[in-house]
N, C-alpha and C positions, 0 to 999 in steps of 0.2 A: 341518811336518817329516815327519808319519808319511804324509802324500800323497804326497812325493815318494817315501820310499821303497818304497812302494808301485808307482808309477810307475815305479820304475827295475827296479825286479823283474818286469816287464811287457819292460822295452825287451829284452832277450837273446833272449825269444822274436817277438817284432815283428822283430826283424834276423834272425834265424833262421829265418821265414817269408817275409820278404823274398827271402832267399839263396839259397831254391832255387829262382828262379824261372827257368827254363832262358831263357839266350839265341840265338837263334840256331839252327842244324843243324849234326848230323853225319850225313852217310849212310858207314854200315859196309855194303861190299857185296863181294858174292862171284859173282866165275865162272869155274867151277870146270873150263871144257874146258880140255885141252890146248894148243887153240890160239887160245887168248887170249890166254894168257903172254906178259908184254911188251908187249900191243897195249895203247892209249889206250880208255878208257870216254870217251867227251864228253857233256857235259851241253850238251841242245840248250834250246833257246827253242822252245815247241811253236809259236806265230804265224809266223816263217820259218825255222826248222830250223835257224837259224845257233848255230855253238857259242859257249857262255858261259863255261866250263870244262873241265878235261880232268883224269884222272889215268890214271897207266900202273897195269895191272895186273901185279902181283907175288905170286908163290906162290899166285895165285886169288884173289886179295884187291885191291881199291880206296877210297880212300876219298874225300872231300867235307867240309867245312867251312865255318862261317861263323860268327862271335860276333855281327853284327847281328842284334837283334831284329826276327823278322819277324812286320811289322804285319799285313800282307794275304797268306795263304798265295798260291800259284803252282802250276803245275805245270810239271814240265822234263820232257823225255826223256831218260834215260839212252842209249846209245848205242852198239855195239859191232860194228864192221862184221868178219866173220869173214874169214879170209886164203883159203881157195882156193875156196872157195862164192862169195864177196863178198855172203853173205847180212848185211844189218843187222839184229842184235839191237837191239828197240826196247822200252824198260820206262819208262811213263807212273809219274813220281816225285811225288806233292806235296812243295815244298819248303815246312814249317812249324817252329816251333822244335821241337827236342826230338830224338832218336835214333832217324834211319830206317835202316830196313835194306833192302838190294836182294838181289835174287838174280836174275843171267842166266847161263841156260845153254840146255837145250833147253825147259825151263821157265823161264818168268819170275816175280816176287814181289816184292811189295814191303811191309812190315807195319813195328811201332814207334812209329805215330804215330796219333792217329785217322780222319783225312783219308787217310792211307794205308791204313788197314785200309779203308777205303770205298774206297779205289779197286784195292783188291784183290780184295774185293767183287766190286765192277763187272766186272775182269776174270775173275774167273772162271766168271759168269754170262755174258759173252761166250762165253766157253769150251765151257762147257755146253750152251748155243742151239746153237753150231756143231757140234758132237758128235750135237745131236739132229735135226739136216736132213737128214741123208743122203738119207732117202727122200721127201722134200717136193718140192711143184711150189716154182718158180721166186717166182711171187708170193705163194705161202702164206709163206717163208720172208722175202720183204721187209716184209711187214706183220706181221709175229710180232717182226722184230728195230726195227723203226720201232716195236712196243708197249716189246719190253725196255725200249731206251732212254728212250723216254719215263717210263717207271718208274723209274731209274735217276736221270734229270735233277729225277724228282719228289723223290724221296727226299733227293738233294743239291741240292736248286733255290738254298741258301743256301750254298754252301759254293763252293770252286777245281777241285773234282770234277763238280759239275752244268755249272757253266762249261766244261771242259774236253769232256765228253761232246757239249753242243751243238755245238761249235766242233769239234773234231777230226771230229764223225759225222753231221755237218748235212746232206748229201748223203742221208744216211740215214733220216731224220726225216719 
């Protein structure tokens, strides 16, 4: 008898552990130009750009969800084509469980998750490379960002972020 309850004094925290185990995603995202309001975010498929999803943006804000547990994170493109530039805003998302957060405006971001914080990472060591070429010959600047990358793939070589940098930058490689 004193096993069981024992046992049972056990089970509250075993279900209370169990319970917070996040299913699925939500990305909370934000872009905050004026003329975005009312325009569609689409969540693309980075392999042919076809859209999987969409939300309209309202007061600067969009959001994304799903309660499936995701087994094998991914990565999507968020998506936001501007109205008189017809420039598309493009922000590389991992879709994993748990609470990501986007930001497209003139700046892009994406954090919340840890596959996101790495491909935030990634992005802004893109960023940075390109900031630091001005003055470089042509192929000093293709075999410096063919190194980034390769550094970048090393570091994520296991994860939807090393994938995604082969596949999206291979040209580059």
């Amino acid at each position: 008898m004193n096993r069981y309850v024992k046992l049972l004094s056990f089970l509250p925290g075993i279900v209370a552990c169990t319970g917070h185990q996040i299913k699925g995603y939500e990305i909370n995202g934000s872009a905050p130009l004026p003329e975005f309001e009312g325009k569609m975010v689409y969540m693309k498929d980075v392999s042919n750009g076809q859209p999987v999803d969409s939300a309209e943006i309202i007061h600067g804000k969009f959001d994304f969800s799903d309660t499936v547990t995701i087994v094998s994170p991914v990565v999507k493109v968020l998506s936001i084509r501007a109205g008189k530039s017809g420039l598309e805003y493009r922000l590389p998302v991992v879709i994993e469980n748990g609470s990501i957060q986007a930001y497209i405006s003139d700046v892009v971001c994406t954090g919340g998750t840890m596959l996101n914080e790495r491909m935030q990472d990634f992005l802004m060591a893109v960023d940075e490379y390109s900031t630091a070429c001005e003055n470089k010959q042509t192929e000093q600047i293709k075999f410096g960002f063919a190194d980034l990358l390769k550094k970048y793939i090393e570091i994520n070589d296991d994860n939807a972020v090393g994938e995604y940098i082969r596949t999206a930058y291979r040209s580059s490689l």
